[in-house]
C-alpha angles and dihedrals in degrees: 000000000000112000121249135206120205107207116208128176099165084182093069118021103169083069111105126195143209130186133193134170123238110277100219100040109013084216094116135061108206113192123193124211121208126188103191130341094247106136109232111199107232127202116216106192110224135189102266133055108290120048120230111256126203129181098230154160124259098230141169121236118203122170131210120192106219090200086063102027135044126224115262146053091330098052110140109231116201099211103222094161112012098157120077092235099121145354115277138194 
């Protein structure tokens, strides 16, 4: 049987979530946190003259390292984004 994880944020229930495990090792949960599905258009800087542009999502990224944390209500995030400023993969 193939482990599940329940996210729950009661606060702020228009948030939605999506989780997926590092493709090369397995060894990290990442979980995205979105707020809404609005598309936000994002400007990358590159290194010529135009910038890349994407119609995203602002998101959170948090990581959790599943050689150190279990799943379940006592995971330890690392919070690398916690703000909704940007997309992030």
């Amino acid at each position: 049987m193939d482990d599940v994880l329940i996210i729950e944020d009661p606060g702020n229930p228009e948030y939605m979530f999506g989780a997926e495990v590092s493709d090369v090792d397995g060894r990290y949960l990442i979980l995205y946190t979105n707020r809404d599905t609005a598309p936000v258009r994002q400007k990358f800087p590159t290194n010529n003259v135009s910038s890349l542009t994407c119609t995203c999502q602002k998101n959170k990224l948090w990581i959790a390292d599943l050689a150190t944390s279990e799943l379940g209500p006592n995971i330890r995030w690392n919070k690398i984004i916690d703000t909704f400023d940007a997309a992030y993969e």
